[in-house]
Biopython code that builds the backbone (N, CA, C, O; Angstrom):
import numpy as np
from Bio.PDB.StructureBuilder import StructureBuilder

atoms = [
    (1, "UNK", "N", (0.843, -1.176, 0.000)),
    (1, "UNK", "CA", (0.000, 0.000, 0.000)),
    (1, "UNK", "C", (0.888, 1.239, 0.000)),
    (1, "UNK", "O", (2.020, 1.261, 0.482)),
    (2, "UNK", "N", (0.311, 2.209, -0.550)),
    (2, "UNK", "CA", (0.966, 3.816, -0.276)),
    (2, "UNK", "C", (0.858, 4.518, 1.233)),
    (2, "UNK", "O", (0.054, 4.241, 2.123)),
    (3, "UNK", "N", (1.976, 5.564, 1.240)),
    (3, "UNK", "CA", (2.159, 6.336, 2.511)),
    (3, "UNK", "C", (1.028, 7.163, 2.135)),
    (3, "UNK", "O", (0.849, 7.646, 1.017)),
    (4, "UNK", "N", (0.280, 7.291, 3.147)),
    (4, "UNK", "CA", (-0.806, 8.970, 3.241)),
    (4, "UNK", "C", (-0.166, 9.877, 4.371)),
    (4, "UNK", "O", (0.401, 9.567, 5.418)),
    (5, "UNK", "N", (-0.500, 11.307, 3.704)),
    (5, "UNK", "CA", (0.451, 12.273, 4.760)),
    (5, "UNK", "C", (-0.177, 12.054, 5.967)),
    (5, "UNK", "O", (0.394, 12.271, 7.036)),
    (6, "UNK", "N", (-1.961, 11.400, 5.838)),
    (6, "UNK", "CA", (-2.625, 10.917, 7.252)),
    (6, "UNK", "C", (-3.127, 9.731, 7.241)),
    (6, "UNK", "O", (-3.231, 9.037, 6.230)),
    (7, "UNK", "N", (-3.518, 9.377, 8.510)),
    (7, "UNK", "CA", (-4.509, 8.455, 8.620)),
    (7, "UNK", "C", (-5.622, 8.041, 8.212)),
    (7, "UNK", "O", (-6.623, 8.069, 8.928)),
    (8, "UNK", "N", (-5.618, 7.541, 6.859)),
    (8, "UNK", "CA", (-7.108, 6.766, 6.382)),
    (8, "UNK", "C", (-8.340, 6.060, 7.201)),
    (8, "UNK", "O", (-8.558, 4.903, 6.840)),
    (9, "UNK", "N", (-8.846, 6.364, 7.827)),
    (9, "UNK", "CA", (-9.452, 5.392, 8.475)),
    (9, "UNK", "C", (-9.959, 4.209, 8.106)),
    (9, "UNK", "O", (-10.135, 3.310, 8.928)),
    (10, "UNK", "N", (-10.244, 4.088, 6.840)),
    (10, "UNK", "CA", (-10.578, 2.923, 5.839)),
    (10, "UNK", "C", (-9.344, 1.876, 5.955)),
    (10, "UNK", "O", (-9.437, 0.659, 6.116)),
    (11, "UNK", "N", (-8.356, 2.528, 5.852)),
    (11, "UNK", "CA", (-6.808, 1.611, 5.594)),
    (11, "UNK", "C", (-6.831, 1.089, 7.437)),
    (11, "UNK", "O", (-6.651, -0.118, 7.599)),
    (12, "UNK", "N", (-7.046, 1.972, 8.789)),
    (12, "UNK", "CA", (-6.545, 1.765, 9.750)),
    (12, "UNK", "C", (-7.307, 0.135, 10.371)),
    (12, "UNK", "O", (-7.028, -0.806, 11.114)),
    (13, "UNK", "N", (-8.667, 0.734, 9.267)),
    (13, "UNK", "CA", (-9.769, -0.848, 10.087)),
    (13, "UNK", "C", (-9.058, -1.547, 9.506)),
    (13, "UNK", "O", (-8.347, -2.317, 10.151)),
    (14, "UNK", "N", (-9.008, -1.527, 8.284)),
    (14, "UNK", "CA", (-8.342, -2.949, 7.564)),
    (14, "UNK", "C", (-7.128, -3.344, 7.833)),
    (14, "UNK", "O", (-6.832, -4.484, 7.473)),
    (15, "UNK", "N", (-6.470, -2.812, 8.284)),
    (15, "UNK", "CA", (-4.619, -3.215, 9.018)),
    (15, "UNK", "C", (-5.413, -3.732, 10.464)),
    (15, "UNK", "O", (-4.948, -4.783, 10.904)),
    (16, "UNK", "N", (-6.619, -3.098, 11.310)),
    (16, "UNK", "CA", (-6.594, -4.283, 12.458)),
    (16, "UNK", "C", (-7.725, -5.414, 11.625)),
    (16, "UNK", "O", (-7.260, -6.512, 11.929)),
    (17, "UNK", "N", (-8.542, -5.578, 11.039)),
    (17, "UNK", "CA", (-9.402, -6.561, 10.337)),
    (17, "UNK", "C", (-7.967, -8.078, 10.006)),
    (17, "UNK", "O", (-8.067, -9.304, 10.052)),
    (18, "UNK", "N", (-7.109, -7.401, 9.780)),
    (18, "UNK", "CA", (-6.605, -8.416, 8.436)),
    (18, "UNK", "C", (-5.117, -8.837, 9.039)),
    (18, "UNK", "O", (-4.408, -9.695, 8.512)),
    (19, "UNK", "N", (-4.627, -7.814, 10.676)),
    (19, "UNK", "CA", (-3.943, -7.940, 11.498)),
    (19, "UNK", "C", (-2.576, -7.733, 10.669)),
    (19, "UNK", "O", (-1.681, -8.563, 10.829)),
    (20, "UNK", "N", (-2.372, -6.540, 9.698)),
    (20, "UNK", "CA", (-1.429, -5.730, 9.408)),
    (20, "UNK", "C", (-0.715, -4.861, 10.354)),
    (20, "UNK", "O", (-1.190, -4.155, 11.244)),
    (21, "UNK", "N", (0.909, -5.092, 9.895)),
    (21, "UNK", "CA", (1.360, -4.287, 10.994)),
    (21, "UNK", "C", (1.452, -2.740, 10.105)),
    (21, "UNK", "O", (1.284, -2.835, 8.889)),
    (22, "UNK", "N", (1.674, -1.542, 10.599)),
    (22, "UNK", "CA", (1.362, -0.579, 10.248)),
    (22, "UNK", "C", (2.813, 0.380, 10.773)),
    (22, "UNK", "O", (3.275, 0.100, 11.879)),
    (23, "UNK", "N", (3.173, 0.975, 10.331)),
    (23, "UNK", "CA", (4.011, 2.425, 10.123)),
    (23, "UNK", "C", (3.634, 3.904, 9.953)),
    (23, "UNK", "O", (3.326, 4.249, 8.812)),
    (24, "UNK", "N", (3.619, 4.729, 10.825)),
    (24, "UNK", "CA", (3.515, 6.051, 10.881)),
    (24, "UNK", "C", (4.249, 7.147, 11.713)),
    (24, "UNK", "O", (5.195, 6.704, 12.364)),
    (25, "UNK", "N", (4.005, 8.528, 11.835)),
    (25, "UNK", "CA", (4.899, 9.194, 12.240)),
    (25, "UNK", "C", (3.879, 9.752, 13.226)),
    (25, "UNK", "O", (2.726, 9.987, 12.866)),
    (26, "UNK", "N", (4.466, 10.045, 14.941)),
    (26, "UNK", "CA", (3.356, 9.904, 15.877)),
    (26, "UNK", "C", (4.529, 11.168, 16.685)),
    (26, "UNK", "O", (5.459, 10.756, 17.378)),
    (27, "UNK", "N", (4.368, 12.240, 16.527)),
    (27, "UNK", "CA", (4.941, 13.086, 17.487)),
    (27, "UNK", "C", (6.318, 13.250, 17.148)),
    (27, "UNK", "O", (7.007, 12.796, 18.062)),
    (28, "UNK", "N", (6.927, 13.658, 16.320)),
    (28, "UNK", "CA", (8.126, 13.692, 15.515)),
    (28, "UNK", "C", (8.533, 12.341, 15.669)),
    (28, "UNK", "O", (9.745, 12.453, 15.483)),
    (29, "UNK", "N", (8.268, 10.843, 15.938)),
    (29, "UNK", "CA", (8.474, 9.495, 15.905)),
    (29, "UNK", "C", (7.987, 8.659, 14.764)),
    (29, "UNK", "O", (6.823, 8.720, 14.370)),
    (30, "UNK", "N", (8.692, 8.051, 14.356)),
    (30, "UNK", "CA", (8.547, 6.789, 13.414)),
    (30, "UNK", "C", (8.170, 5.858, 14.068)),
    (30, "UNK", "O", (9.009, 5.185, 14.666)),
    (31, "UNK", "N", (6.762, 5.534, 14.150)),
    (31, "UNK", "CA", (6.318, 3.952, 15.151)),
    (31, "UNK", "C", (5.953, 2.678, 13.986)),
    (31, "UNK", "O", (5.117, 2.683, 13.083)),
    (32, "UNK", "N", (6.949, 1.593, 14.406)),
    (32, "UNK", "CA", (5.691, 0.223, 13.755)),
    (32, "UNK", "C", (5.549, -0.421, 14.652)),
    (32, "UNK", "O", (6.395, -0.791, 15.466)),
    (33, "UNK", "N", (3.877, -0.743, 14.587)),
    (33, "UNK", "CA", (3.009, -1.054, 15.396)),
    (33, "UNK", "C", (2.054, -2.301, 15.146)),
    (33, "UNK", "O", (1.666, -2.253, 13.978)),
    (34, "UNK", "N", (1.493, -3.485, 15.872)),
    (34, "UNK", "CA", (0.857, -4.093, 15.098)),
    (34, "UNK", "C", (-1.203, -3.530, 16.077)),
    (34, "UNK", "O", (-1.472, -3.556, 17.278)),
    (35, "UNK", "N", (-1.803, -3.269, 15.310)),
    (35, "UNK", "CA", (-2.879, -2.656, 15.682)),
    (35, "UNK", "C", (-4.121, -3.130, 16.335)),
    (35, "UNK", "O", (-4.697, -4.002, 15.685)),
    (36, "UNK", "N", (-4.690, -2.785, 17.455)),
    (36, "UNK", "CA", (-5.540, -3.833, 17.759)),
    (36, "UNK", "C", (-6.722, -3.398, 18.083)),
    (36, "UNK", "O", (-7.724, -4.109, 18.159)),
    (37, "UNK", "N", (-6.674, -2.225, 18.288)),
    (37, "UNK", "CA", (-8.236, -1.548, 18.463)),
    (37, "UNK", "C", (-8.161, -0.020, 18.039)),
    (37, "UNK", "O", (-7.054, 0.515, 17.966)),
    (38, "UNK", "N", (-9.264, 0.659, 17.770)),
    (38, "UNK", "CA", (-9.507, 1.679, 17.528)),
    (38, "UNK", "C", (-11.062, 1.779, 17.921)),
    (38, "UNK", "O", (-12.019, 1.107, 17.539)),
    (39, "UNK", "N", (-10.961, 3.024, 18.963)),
    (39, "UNK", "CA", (-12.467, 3.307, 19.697)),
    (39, "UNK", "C", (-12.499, 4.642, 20.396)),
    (39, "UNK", "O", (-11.678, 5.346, 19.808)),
    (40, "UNK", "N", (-13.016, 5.265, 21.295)),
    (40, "UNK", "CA", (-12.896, 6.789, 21.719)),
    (40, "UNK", "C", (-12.582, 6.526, 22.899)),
    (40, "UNK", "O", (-12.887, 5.537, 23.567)),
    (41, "UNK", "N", (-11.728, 7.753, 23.278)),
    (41, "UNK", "CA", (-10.868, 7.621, 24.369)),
    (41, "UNK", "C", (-12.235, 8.213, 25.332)),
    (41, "UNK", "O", (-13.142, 8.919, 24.892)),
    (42, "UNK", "N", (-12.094, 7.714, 26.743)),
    (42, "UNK", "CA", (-13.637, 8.118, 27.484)),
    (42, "UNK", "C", (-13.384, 9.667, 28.114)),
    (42, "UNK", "O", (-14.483, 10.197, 28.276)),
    (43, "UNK", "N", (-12.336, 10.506, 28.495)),
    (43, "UNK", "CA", (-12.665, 11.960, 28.427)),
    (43, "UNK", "C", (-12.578, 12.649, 27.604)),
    (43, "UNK", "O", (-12.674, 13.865, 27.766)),
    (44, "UNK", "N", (-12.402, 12.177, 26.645)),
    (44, "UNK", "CA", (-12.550, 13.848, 25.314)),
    (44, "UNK", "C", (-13.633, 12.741, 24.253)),
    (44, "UNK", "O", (-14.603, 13.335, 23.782)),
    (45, "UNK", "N", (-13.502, 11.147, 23.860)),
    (45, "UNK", "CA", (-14.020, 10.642, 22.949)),
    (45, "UNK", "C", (-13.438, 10.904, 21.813)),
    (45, "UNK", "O", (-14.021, 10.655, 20.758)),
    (46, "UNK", "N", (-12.149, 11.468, 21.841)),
    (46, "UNK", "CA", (-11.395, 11.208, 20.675)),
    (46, "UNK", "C", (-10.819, 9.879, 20.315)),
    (46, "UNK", "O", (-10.274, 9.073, 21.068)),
    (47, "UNK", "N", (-11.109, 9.761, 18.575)),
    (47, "UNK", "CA", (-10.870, 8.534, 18.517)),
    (47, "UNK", "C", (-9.284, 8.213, 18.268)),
    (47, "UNK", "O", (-8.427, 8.848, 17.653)),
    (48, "UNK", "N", (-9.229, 6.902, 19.031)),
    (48, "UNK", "CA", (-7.863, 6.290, 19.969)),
    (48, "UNK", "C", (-7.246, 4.681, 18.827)),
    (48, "UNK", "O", (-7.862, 3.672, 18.486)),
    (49, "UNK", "N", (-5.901, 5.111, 18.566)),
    (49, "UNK", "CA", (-5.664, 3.548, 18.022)),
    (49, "UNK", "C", (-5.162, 2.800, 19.131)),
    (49, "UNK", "O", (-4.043, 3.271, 19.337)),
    (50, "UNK", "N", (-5.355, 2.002, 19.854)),
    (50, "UNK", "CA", (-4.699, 0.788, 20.578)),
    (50, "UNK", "C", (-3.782, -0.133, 20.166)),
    (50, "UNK", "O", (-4.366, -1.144, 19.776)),
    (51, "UNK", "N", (-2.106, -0.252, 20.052)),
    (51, "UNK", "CA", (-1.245, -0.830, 19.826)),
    (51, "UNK", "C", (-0.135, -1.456, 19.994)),
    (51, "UNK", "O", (0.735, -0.596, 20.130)),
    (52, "UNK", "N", (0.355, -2.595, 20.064)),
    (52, "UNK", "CA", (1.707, -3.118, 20.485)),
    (52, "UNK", "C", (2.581, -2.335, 19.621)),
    (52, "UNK", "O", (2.461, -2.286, 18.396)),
    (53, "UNK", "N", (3.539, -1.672, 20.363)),
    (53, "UNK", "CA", (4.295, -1.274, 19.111)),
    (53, "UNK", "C", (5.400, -1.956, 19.119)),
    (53, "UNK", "O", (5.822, -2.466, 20.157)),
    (54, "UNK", "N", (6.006, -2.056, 17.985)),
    (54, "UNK", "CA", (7.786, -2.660, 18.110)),
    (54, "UNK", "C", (8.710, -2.431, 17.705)),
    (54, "UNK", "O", (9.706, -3.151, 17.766)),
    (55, "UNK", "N", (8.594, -0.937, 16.974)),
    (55, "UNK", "CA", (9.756, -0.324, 17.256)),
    (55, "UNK", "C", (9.598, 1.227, 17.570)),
    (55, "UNK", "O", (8.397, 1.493, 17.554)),
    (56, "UNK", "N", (10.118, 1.980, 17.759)),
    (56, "UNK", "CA", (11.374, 2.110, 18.355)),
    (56, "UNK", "C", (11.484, 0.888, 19.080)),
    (56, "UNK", "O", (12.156, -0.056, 18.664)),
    (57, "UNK", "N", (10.642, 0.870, 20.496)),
    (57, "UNK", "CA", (11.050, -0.026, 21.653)),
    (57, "UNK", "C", (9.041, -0.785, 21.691)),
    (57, "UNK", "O", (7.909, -0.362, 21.457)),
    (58, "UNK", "N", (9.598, -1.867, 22.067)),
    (58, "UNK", "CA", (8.410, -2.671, 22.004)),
    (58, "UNK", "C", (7.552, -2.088, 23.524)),
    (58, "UNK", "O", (8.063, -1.408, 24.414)),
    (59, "UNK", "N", (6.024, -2.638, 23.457)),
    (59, "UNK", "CA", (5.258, -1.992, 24.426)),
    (59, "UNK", "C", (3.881, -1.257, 24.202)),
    (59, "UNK", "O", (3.827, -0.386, 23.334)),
    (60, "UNK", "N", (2.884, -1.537, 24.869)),
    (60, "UNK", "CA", (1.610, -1.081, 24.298)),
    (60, "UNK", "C", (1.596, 0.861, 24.602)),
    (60, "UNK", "O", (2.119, 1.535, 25.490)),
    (61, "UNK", "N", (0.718, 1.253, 23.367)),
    (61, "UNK", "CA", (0.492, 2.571, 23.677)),
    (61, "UNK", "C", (-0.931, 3.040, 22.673)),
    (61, "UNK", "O", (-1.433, 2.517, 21.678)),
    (62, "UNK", "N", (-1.253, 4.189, 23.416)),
    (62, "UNK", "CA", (-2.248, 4.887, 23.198)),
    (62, "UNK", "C", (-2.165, 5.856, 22.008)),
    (62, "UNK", "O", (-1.420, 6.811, 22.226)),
    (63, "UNK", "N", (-2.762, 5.836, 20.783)),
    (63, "UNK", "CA", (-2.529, 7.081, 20.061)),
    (63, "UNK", "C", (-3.590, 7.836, 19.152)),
    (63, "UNK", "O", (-4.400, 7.410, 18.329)),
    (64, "UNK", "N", (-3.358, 8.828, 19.501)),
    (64, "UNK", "CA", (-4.795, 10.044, 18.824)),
    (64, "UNK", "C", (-4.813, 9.890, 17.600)),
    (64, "UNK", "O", (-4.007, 10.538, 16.933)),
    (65, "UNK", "N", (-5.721, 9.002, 16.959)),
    (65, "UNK", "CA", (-5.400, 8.991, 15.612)),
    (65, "UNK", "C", (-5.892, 10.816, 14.904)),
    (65, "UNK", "O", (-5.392, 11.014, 13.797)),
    (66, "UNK", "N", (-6.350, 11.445, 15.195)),
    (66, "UNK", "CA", (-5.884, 13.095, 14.493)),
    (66, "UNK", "C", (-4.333, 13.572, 14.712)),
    (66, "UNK", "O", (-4.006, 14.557, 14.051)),
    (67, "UNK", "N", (-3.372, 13.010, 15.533)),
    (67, "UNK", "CA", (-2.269, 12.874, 15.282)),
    (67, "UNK", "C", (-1.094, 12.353, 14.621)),
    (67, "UNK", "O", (0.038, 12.795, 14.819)),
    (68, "UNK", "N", (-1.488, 11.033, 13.524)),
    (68, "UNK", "CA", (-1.055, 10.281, 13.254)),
    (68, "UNK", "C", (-1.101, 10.786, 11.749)),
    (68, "UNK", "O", (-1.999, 11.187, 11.009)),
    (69, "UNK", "N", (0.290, 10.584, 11.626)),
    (69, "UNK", "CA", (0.942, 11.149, 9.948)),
    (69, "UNK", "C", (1.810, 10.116, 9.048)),
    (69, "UNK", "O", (2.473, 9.200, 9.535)),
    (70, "UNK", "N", (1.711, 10.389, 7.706)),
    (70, "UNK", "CA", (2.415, 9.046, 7.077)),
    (70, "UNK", "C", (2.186, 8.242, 7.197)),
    (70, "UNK", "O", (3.126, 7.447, 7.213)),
    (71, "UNK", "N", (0.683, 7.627, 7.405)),
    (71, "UNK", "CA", (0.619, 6.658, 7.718)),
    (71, "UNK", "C", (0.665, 5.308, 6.580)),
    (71, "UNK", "O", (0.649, 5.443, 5.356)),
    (72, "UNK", "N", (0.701, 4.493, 7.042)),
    (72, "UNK", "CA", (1.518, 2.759, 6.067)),
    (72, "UNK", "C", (1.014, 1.625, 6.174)),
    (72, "UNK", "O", (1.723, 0.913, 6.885)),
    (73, "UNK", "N", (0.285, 1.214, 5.870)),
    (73, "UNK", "CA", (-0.298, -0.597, 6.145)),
    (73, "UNK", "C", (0.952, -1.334, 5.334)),
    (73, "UNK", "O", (1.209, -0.987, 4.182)),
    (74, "UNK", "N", (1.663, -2.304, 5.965)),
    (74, "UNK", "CA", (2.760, -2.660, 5.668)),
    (74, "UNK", "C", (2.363, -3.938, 5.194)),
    (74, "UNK", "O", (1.187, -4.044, 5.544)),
    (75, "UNK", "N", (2.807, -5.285, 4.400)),
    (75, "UNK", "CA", (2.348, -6.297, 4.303)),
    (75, "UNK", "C", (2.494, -7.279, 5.074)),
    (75, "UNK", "O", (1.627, -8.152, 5.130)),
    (76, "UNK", "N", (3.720, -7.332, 5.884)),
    (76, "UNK", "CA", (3.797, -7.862, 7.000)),
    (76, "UNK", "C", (2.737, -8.450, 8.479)),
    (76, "UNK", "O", (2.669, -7.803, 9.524)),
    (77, "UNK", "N", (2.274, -9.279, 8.329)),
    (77, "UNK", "CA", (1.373, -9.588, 9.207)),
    (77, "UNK", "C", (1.543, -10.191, 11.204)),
    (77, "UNK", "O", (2.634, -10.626, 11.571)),
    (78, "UNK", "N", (1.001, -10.152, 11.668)),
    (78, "UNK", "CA", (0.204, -10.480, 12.944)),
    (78, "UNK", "C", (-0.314, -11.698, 13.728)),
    (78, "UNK", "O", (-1.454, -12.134, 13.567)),
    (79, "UNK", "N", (0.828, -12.373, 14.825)),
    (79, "UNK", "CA", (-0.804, -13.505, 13.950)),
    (79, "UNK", "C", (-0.646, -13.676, 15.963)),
    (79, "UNK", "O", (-1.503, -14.494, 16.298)),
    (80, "UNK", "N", (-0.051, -13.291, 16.915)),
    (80, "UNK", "CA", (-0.155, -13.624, 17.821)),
    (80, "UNK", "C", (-0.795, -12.732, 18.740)),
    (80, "UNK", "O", (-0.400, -11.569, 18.664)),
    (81, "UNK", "N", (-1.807, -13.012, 19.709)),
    (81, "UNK", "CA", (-1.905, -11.824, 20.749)),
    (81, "UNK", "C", (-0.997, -11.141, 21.838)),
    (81, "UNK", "O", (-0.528, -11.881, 22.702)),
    (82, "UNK", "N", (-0.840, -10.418, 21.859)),
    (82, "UNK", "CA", (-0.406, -9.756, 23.169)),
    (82, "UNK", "C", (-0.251, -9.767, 24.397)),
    (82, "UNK", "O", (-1.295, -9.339, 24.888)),
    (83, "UNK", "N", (0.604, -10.065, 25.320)),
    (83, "UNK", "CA", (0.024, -10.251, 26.597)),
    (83, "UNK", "C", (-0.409, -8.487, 26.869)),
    (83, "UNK", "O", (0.069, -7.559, 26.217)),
    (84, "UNK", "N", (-1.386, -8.356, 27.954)),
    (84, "UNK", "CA", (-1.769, -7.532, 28.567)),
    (84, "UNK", "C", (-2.383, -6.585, 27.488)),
    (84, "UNK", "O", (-2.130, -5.391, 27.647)),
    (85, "UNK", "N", (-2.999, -6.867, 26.627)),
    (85, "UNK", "CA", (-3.972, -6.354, 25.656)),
    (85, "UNK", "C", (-5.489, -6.820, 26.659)),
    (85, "UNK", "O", (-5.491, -7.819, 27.378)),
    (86, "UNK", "N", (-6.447, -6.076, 26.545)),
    (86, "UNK", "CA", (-7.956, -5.825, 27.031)),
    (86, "UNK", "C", (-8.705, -5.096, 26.509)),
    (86, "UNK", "O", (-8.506, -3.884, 26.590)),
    (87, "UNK", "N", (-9.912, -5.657, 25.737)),
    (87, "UNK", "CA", (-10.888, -4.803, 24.471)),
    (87, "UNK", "C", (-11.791, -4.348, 25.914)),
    (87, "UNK", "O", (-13.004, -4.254, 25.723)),
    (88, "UNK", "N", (-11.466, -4.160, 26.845)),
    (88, "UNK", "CA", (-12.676, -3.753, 28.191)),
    (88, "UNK", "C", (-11.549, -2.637, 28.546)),
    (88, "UNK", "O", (-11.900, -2.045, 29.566)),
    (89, "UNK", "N", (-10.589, -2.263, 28.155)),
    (89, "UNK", "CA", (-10.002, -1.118, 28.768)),
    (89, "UNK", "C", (-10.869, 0.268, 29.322)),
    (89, "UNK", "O", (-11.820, 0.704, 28.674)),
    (90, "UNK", "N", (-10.411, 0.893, 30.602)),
    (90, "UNK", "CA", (-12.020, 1.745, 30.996)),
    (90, "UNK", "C", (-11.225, 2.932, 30.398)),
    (90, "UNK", "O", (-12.034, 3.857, 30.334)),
    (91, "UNK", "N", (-10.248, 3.267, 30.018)),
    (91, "UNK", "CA", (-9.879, 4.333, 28.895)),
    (91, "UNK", "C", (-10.516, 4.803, 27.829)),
    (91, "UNK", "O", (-10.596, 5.920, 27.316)),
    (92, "UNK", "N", (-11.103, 3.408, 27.502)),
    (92, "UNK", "CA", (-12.044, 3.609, 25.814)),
    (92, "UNK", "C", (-13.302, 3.485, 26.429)),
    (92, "UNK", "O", (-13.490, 3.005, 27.547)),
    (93, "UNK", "N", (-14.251, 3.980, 25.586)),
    (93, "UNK", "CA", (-15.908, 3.682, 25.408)),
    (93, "UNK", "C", (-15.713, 3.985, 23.836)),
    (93, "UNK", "O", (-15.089, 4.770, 23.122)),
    (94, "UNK", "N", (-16.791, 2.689, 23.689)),
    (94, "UNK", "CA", (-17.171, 2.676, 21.749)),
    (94, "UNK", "C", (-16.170, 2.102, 21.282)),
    (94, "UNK", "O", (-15.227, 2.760, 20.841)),
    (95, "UNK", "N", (-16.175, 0.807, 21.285)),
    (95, "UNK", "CA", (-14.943, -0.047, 20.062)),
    (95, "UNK", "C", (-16.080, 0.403, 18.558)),
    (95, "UNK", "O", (-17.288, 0.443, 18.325)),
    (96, "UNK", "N", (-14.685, 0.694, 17.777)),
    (96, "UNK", "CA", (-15.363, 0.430, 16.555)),
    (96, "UNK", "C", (-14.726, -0.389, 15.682)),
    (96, "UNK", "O", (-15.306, -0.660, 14.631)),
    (97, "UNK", "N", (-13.450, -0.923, 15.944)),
    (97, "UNK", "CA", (-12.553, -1.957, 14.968)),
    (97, "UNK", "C", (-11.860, -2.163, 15.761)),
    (97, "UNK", "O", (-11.215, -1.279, 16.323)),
    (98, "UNK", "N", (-11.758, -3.954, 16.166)),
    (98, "UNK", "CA", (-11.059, -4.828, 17.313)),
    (98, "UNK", "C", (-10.500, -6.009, 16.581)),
    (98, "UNK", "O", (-11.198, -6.815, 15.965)),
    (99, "UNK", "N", (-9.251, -6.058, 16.683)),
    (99, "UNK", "CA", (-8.947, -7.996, 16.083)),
    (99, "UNK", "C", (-10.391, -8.628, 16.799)),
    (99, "UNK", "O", (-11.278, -8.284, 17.579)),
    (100, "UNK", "N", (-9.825, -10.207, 15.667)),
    (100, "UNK", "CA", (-10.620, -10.613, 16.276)),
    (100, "UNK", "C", (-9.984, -11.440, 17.048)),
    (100, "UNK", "O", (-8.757, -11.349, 17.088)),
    (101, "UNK", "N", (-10.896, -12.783, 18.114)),
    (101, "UNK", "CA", (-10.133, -13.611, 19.032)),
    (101, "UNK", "C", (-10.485, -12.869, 19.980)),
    (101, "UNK", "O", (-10.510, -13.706, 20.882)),
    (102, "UNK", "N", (-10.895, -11.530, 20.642)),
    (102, "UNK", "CA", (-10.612, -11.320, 22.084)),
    (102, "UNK", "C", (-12.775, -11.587, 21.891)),
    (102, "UNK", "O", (-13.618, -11.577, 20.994)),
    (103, "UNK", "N", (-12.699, -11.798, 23.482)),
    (103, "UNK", "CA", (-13.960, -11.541, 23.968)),
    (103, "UNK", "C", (-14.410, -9.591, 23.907)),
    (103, "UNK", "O", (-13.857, -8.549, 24.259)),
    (104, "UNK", "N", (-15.840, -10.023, 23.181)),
    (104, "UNK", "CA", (-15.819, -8.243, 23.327)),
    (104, "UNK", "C", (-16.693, -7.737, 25.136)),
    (104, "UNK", "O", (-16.794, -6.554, 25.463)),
]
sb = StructureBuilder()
sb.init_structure("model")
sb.init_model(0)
sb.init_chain("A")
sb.init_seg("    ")
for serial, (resi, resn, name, xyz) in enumerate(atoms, 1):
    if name == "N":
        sb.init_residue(resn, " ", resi, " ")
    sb.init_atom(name, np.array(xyz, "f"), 0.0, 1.0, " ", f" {name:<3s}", serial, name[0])
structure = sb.get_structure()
């Protein structure tokens, strides 16, 4: 797939649908990430990507997708869960695109 200077949201479901790992630029940072939810964060309801990332440094994090630039669906795939991943996180309200495999 092509770089967008942003975040597609069309491209972001389908990198967690299809468990693509993904590349973008997140705060003057280059993150690849493999993606696992996207839903609204519960005090503002801005919508939130949920991700293992692995590089720079591996480790789950939170990110504003209206922040997220360059973004990349890479072909590289996904195929294991996470430890300490939770689609019940009380951070979010409103999943709207979750791998699948977890209990919703």
């Amino acid at each position: 797939m092509h770089v967008l200077p942003y975040a597609n949201l069309e491209d972001v479901r389908y990198a967690i649908r299809h468990r693509c790992l993904i590349s973008f630029s997140y705060k003057r940072e280059r993150i690849t990430a493999e993606p696992h939810l996207l839903g609204n964060f519960q005090k503002t309801h801005a919508l939130i990507l949920v991700a293992w990332k692995t590089e720079p440094e591996e480790g789950w994090d939170h990110y504003r997708y209206a922040q997220i630039r360059d973004f990349e669906v890479l072909r590289e795939r996904f195929y294991h869960f996470r430890t300490g991943f939770t689609p019940h996180d009380r951070k979010i309200v409103g999943i709207d695109t979750m791998v699948s495999g977890y209990p919703r």
